[in-house]
N, C-alpha and C positions, 0 to 999 in steps of 0.2 A: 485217245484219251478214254481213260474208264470210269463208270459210273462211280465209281467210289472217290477219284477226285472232283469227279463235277457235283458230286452233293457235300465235298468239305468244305470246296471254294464258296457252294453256295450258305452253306451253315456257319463258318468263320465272319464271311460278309452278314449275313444278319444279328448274328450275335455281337460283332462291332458297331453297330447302329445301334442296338440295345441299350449296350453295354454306354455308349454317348451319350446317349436320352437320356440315363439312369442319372451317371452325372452330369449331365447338366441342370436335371432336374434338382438333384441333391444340393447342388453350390448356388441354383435359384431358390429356393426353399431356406437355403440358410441366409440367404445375402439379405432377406427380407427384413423388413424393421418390425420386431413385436408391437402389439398394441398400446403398450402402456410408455411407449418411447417416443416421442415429440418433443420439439425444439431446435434449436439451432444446432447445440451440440450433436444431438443424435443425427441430423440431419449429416453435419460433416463425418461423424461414424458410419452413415449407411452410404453416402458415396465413394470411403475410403475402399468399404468392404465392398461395391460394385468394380470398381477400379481392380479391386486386388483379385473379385472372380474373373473378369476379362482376362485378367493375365496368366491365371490359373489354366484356363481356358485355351489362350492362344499356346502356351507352353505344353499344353497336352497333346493339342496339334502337330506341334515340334516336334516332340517326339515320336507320338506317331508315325511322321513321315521319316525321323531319321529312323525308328526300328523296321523301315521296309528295306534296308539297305542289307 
């Protein structure tokens, strides 16, 4: 094996963890409830919107693992 594939596998692998954080970060940062939103209503809005980042989430996963194929 030569150096030039063992520093892409290793630069693909990091830039994949980044690239994760980044959105995760980004669909945590939006799922959040603004300040000026309280009550019951908002309430059911901000766990629809958690709900829907989980799935966001698990689907990116999904694919993911099916684009190693």
């Amino acid at each position: 094996m030569n150096i030039n594939r063992l520093i892409n596998m290793i630069v693909r692998r990091v830039m994949r963890q980044m690239m994760s954080k980044g959105i995760d970060a980004g669909i945590d940062r939006f799922s959040k409830p603004r300040q000026d939103e309280t009550g019951p209503q908002h309430k059911a809005r901000k766990d629809a919107s958690r709900k829907l980042a989980q799935k966001a989430q698990k689907s990116g996963r999904l694919v993911g693992r099916l684009g190693r194929f």
